[in-house]
Structures are given as C-alpha cells and as structure tokens.
N, C-alpha and C positions, 0 to 999 in steps of 0.2 A: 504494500500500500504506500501512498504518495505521502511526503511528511504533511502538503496541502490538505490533504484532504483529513488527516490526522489533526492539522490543527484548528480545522472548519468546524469540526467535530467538537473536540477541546472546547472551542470558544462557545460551541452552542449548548455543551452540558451546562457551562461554567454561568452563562445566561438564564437557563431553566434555575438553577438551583439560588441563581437569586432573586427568582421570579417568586419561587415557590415559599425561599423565607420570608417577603416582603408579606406575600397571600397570608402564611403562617401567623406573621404576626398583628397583620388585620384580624383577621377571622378570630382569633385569641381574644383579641382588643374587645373585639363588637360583641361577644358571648357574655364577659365581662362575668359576673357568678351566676347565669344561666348554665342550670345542668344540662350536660350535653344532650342528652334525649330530646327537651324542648326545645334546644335549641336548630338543633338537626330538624327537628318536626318542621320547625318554622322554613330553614333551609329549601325542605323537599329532598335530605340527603340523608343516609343511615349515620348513626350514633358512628361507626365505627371507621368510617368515611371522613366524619370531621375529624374523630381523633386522631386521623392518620396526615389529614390536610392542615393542623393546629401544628402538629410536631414536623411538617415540611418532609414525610414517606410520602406523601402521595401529589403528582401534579395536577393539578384541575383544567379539565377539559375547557375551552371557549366555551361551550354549549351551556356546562355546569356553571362558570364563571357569569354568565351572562344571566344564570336565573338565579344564583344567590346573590348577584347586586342588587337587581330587580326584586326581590324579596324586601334587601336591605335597606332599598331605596337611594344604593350611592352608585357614584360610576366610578369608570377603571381609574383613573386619573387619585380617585379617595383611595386605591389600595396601593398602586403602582409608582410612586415618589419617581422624577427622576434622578439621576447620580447627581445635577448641579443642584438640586433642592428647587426646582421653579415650581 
C-alpha cells in the first residue's frame, strides 16, 4: 500500500475520533442527571447506544445525528466547535 493512501487514512481516523469526543461530550452535557433510559427514550436510541456514544465507542451515523439534534432542538454547529473557537 501507498504511504498516500496510508496517511489519507491516518488523517480520517484521526478526524472521526475527534468528531466523536466532541458528540461524546455534548451528549454527556445535554443528559446532565437524566438516567440514561429516559434519556435514550427521549433520543429515539437504546440505553446502550448512548452509553457507548457518551464514552466516544460508538460513531453516530448522519441519519442518527440529525434526529437526536432534532429531538434536542440544537444544530450541528451547538455540538461540533470548530479548532479556531468561531
């Protein structure tokens, strides 16, 4: 394999995984001392799903993404900071 292509790779883990701490520590945030069951409820997602998507195991699909803002009432922008802070 091409080192290109190895480190296209590389940079797109490296993006996902700070996709998913950013999601992680929203979703944490927004729960706040809702037990997960209700809170999940409220989501439209299983209890076991949030607690994988909280601790940044699991990445969330667009599709999933777009119905728990929509739940929440906030858009990408409220979860997704960019690196300069704008």
């Amino acid at each position: 394999m091409s080192r290109i292509g190895d480190t296209g790779r590389s940079r797109f883990f490296c993006v996902r995984t700070t996709l998913d701490k950013q999601f992680a520590t929203f979703i944490r945030k927004q729960r706040g001392e809702m037990p997960y069951r209700d809170f999940a409820r409220k989501l439209g997602i299983s209890k076991s799903s949030l607690a994988r998507l909280e601790m940044g195991e699991e990445s969330i699909t667009l599709k999933r993404l777009n119905l728990v803002l929509n739940r929440l009432k906030c858009q990408p922008e409220d979860v997704f900071k960019s690196a300069a802070g704008e």
